[in-house]
N, CA and C atoms as a LAMMPS dump frame, in Angstrom:
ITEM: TIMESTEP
0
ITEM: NUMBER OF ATOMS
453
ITEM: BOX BOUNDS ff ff ff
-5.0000000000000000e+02 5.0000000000000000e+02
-5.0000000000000000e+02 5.0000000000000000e+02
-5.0000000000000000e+02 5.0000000000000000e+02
ITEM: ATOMS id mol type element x y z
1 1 1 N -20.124 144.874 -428.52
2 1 2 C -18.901 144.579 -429.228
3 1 3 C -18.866 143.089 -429.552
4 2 1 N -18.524 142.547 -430.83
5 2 2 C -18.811 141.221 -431.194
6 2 3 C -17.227 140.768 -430.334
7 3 1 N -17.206 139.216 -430.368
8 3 2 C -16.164 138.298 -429.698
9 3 3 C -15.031 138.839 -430.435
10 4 1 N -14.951 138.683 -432.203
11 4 2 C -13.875 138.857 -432.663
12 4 3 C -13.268 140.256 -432.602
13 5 1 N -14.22 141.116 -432.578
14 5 2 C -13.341 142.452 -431.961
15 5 3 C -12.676 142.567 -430.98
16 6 1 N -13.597 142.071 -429.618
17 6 2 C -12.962 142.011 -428.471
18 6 3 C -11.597 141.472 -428.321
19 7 1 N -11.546 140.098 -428.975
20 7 2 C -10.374 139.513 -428.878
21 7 3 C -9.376 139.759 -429.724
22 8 1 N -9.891 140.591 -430.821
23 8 2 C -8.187 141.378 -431.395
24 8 3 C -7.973 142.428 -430.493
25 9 1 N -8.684 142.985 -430.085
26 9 2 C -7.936 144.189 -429.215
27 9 3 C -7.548 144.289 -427.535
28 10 1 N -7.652 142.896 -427.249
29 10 2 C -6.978 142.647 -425.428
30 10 3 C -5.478 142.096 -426.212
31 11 1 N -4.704 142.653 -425.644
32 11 2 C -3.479 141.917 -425.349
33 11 3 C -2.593 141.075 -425.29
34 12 1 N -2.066 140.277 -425.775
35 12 2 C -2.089 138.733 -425.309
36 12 3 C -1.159 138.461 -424.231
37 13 1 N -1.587 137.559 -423.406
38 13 2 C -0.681 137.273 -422.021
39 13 3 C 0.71 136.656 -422.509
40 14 1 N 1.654 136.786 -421.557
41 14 2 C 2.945 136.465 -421.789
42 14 3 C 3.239 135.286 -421.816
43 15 1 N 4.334 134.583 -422.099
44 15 2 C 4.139 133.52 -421.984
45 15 3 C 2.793 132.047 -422.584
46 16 1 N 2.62 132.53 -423.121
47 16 2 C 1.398 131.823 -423.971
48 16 3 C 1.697 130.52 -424.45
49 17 1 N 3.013 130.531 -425.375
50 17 2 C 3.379 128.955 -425.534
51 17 3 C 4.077 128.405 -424.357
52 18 1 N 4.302 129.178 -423.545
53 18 2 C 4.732 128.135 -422.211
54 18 3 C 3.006 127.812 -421.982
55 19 1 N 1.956 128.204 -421.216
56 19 2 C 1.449 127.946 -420.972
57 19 3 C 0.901 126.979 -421.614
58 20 1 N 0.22 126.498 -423.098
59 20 2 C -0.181 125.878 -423.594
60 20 3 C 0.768 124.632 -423.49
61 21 1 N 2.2 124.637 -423.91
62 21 2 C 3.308 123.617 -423.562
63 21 3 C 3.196 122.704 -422.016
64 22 1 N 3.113 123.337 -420.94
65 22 2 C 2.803 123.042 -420.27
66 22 3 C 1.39 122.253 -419.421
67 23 1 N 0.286 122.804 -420.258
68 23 2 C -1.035 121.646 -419.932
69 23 3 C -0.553 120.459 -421.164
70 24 1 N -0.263 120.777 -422.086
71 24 2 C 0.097 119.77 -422.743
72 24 3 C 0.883 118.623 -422.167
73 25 1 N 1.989 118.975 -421.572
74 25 2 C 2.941 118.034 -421.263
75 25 3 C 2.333 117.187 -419.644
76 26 1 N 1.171 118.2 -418.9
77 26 2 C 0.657 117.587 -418.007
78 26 3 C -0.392 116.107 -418.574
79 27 1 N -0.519 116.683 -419.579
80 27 2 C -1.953 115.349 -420.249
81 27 3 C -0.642 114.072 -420.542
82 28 1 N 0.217 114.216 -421.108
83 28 2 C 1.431 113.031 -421.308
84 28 3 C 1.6 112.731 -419.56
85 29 1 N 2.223 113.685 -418.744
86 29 2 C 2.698 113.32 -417.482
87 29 3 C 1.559 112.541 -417.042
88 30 1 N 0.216 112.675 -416.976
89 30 2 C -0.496 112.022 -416.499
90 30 3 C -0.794 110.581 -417.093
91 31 1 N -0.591 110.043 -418.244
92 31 2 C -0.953 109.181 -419.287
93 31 3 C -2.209 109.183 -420.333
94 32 1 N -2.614 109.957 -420.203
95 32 2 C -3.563 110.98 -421.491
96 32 3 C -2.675 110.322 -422.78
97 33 1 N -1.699 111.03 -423.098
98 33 2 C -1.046 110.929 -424.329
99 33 3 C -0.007 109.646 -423.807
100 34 1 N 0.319 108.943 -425.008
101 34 2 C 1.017 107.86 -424.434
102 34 3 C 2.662 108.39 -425.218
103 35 1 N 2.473 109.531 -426.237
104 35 2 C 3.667 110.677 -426.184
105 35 3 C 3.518 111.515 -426.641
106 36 1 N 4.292 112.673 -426.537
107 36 2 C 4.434 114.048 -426.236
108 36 3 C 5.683 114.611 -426.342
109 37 1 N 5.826 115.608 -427.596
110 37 2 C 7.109 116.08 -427.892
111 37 3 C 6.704 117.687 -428.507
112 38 1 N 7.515 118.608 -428.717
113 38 2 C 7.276 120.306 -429.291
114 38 3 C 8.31 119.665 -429.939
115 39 1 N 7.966 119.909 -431.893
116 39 2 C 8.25 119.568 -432.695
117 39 3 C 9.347 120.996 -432.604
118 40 1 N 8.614 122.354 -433.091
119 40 2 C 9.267 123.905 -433.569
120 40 3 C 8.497 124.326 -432.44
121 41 1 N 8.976 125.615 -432.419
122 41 2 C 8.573 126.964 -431.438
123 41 3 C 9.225 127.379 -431.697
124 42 1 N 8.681 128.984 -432.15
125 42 2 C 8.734 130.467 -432.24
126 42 3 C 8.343 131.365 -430.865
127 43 1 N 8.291 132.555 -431.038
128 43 2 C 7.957 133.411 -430.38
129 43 3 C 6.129 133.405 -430.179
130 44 1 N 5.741 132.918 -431.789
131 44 2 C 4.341 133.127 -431.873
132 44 3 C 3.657 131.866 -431.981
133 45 1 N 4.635 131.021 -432.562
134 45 2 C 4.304 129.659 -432.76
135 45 3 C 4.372 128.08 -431.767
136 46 1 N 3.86 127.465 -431.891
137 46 2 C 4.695 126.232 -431.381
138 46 3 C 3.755 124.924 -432.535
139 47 1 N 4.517 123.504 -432.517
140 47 2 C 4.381 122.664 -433.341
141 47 3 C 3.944 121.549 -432.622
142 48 1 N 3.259 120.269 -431.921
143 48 2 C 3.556 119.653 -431.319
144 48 3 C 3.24 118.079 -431.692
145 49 1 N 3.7 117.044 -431.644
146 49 2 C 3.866 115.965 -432.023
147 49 3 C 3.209 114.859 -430.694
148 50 1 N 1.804 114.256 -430.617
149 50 2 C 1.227 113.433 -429.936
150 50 3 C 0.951 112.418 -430.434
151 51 1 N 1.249 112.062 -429.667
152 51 2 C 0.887 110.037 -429.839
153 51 3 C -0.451 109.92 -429.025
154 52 1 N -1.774 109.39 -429.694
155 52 2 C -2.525 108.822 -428.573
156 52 3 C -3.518 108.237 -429.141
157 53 1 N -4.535 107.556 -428.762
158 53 2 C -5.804 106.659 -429.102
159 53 3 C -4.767 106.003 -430.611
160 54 1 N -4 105.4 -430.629
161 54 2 C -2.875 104.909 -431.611
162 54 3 C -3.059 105.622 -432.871
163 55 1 N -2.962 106.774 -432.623
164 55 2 C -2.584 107.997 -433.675
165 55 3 C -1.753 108.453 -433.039
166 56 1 N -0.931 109.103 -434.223
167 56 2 C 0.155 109.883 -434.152
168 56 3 C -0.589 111.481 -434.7
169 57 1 N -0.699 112.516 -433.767
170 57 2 C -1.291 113.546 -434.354
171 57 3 C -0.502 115.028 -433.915
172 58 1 N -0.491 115.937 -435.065
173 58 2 C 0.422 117.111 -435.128
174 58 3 C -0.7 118.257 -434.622
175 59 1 N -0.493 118.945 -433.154
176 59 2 C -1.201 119.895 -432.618
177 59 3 C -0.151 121.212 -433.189
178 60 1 N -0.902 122.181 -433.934
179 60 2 C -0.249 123.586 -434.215
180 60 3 C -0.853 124.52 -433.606
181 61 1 N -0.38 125.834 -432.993
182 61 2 C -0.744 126.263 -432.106
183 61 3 C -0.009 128.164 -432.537
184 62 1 N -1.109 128.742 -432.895
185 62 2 C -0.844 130.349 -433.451
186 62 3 C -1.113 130.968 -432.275
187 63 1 N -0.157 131.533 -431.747
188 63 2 C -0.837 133.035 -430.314
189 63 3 C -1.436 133.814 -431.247
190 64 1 N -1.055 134.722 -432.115
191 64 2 C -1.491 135.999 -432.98
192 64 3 C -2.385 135.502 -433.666
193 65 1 N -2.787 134.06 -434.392
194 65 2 C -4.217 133.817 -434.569
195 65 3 C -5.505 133.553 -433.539
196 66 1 N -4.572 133.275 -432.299
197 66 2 C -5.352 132.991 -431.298
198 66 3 C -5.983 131.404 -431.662
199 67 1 N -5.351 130.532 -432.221
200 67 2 C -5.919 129.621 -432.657
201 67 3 C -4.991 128.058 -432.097
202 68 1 N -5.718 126.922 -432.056
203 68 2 C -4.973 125.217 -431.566
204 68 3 C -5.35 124.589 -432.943
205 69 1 N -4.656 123.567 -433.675
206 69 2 C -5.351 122.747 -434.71
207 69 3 C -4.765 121.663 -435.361
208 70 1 N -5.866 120.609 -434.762
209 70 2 C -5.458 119.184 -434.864
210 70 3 C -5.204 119.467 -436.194
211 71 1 N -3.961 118.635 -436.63
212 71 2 C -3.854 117.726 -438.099
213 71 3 C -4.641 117.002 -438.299
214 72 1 N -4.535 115.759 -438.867
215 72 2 C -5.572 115.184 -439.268
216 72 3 C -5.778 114.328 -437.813
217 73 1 N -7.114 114.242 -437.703
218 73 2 C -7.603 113.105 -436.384
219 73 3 C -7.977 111.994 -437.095
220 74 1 N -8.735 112.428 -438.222
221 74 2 C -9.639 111.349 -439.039
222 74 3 C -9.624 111.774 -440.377
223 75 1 N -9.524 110.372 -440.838
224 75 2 C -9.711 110.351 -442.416
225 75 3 C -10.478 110.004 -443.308
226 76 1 N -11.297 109.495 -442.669
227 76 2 C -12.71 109.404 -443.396
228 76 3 C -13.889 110.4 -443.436
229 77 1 N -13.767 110.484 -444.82
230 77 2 C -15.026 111.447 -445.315
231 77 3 C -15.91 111.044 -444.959
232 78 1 N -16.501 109.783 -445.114
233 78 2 C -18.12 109.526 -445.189
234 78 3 C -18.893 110.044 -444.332
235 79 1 N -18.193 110.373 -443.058
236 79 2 C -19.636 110.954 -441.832
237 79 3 C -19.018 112.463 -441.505
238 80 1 N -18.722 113.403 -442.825
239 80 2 C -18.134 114.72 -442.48
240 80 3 C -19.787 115.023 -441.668
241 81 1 N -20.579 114.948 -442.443
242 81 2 C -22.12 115.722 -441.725
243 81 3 C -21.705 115.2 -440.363
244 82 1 N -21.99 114.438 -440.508
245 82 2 C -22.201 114.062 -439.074
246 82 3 C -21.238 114.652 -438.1
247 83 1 N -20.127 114.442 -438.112
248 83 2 C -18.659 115.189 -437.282
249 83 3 C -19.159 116.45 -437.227
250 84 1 N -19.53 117.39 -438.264
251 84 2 C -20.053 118.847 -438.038
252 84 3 C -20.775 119.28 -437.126
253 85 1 N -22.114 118.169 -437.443
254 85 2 C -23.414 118.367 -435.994
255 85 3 C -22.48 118.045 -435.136
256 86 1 N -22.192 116.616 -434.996
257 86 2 C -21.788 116.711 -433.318
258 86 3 C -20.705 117.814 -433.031
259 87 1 N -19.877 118.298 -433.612
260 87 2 C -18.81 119.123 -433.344
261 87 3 C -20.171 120.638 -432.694
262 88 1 N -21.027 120.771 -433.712
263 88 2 C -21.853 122.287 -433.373
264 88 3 C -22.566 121.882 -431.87
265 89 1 N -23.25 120.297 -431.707
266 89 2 C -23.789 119.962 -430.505
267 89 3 C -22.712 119.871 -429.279
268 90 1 N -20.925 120.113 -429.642
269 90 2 C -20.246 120.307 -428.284
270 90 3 C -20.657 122.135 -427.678
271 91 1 N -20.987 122.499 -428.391
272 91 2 C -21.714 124.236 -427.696
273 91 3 C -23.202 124.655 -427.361
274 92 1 N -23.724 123.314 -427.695
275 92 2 C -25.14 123.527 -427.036
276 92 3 C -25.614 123.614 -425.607
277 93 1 N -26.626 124.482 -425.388
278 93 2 C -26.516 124.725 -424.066
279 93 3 C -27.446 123.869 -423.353
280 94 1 N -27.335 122.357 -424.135
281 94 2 C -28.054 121.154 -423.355
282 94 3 C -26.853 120.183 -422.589
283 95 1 N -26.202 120.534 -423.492
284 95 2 C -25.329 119.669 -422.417
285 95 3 C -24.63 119.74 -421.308
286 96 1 N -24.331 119.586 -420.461
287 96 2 C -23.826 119.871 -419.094
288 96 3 C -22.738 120.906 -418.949
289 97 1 N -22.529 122.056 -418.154
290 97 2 C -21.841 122.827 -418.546
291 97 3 C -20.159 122.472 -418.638
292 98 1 N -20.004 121.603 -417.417
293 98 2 C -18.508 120.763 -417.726
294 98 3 C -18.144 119.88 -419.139
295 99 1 N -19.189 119.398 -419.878
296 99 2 C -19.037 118.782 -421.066
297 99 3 C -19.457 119.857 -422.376
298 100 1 N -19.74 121.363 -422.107
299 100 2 C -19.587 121.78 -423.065
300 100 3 C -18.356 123.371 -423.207
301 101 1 N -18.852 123.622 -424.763
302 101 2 C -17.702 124.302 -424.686
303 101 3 C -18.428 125.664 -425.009
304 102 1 N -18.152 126.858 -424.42
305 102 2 C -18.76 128.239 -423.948
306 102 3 C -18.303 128.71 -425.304
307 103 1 N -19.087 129.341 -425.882
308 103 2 C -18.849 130.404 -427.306
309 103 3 C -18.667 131.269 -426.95
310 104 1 N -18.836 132.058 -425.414
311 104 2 C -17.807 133.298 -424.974
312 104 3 C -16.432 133.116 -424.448
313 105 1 N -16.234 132.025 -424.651
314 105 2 C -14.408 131.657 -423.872
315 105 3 C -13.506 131.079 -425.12
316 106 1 N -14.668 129.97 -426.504
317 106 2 C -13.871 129.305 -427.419
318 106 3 C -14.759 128.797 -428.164
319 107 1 N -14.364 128.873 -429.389
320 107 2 C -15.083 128.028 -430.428
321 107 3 C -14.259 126.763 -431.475
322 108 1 N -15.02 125.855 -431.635
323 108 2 C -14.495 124.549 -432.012
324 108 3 C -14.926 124.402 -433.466
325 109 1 N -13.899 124.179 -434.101
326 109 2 C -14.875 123.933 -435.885
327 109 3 C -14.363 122.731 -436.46
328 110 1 N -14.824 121.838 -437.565
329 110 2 C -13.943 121.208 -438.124
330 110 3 C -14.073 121.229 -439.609
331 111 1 N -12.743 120.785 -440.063
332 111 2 C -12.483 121.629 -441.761
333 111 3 C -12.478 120.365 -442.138
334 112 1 N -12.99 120.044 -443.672
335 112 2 C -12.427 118.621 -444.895
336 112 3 C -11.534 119.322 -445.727
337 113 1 N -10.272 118.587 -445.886
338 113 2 C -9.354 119.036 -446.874
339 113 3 C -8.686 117.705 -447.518
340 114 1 N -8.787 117.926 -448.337
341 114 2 C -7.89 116.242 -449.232
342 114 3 C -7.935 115.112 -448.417
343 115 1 N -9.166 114.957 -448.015
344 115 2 C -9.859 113.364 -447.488
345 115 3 C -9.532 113.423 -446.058
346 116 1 N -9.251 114.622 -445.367
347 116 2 C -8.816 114.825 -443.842
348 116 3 C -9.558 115.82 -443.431
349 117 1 N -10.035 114.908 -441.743
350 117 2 C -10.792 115.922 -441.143
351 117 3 C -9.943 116.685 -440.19
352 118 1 N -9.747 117.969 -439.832
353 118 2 C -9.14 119.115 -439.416
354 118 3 C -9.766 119.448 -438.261
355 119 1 N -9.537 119.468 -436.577
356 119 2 C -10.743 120.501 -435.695
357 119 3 C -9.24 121.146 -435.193
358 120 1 N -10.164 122.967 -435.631
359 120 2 C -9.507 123.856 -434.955
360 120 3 C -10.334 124.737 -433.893
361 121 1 N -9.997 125.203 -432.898
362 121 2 C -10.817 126.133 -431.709
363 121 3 C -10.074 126.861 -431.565
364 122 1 N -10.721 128.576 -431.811
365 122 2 C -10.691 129.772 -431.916
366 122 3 C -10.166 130.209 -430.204
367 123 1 N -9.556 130.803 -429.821
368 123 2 C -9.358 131.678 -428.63
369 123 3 C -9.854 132.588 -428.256
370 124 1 N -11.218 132.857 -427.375
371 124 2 C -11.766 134.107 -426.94
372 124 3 C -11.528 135.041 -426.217
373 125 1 N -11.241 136.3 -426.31
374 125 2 C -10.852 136.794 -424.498
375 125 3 C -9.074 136.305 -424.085
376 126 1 N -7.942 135.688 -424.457
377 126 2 C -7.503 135.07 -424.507
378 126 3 C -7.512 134.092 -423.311
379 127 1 N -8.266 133.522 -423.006
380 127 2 C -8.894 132.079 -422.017
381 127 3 C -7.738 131.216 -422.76
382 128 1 N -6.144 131.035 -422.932
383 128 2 C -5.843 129.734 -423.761
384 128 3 C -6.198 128.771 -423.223
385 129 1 N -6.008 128.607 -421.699
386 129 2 C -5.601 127.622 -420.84
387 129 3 C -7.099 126.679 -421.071
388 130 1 N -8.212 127.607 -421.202
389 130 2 C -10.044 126.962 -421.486
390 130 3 C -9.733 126.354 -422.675
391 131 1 N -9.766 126.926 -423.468
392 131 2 C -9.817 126.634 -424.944
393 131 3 C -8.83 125.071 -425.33
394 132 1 N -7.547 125.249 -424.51
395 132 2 C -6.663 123.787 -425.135
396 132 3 C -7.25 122.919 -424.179
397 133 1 N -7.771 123.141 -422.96
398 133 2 C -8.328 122.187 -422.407
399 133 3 C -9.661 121.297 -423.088
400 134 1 N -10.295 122.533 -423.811
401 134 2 C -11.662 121.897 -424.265
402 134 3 C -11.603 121.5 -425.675
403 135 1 N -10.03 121.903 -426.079
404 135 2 C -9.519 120.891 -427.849
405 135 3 C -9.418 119.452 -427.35
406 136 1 N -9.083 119.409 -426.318
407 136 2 C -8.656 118.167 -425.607
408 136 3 C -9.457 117.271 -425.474
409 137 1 N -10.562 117.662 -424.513
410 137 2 C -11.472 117.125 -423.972
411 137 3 C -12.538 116.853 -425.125
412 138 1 N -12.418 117.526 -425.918
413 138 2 C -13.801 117.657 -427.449
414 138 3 C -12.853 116.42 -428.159
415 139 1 N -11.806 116.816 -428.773
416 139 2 C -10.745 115.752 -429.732
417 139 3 C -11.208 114.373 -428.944
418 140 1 N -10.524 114.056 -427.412
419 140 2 C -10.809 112.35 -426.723
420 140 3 C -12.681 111.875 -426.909
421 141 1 N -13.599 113.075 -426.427
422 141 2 C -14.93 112.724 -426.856
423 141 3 C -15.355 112.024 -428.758
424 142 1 N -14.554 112.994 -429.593
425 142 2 C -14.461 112.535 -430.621
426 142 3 C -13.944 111.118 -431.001
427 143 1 N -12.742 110.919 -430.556
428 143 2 C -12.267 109.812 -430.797
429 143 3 C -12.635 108.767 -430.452
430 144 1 N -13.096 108.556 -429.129
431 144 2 C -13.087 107.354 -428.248
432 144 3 C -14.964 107.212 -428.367
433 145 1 N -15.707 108.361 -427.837
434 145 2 C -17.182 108.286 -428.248
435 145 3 C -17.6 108.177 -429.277
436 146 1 N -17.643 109.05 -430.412
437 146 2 C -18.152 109.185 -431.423
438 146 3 C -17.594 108.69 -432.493
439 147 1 N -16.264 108.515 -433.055
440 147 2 C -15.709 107.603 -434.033
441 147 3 C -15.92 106.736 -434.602
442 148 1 N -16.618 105.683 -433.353
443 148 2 C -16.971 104.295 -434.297
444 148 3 C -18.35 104.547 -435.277
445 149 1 N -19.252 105.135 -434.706
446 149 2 C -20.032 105.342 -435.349
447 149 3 C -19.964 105.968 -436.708
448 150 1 N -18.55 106.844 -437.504
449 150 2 C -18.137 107.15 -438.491
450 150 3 C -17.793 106.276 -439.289
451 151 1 N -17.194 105.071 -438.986
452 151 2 C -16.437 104.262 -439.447
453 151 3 C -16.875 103.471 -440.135
């Protein structure tokens, strides 16, 4: 059975935007984010508004797509290639298993749209709690590691 079958047909756990709301607001409580606010929330939805690496960035968050997705992180085109590889090299199975991200639990992509780069990660299995952890952890690697070298 491929991933995307599997994961339209489990269930989804209750509480889902609490849960995601909640690691979220732990990364602010801790000083991760220097702020942290839920813009909207729905039943299916939530919106969220972060401050951090001195961006201001809009996390959207679909249960029924099963999907997390930065707004814009970055705005420069010039190193889309490049952002792609490294984005495909966060699932390689060279890198340490704590620094990567499992294609049976979540997948990470990033989109160009009107001069903005986009990373969204898919929900497998519904693992949310894996998956926003490793938007997290992939997004700060992006920013703080790999960025300058875009620039």
């Amino acid at each position: 059975m491929s991933s995307t079958r599997s994961r339209v047909s489990e269930p989804l756990p209750t509480d889902t935007i609490g849960l995601v709301t909640r690691i979220l607001e732990g990364y602010a409580t801790n000083g991760v984010f220097r702020g942290f606010s839920v813009i909207a929330q729905t039943k299916a939805t939530a919106k969220y508004r972060i401050v951090w690496h001195e961006r201001t960035c809009e996390l959207l968050f679909s249960v029924s797509r099963r999907t997390l997705r930065f707004g814009t992180i970055l705005s420069d085109s010039s190193g889309i290639k490049e952002i792609s590889n490294f984005v495909e090299l966060l699932h390689s199975s060279e890198r340490p298993p704590h620094r990567r991200i499992d294609t049976a639990r979540a997948r990470l992509r990033c989109f160009y749209r009107g001069g903005n780069i986009f990373f969204t990660i898919t929900v497998i299995r519904n693992d949310f709690e894996y998956a926003t952890r490793k938007l997290i952890h992939a997004a700060n690697e992006i920013l703080i590691d790999a960025e300058p070298k875009w620039k």
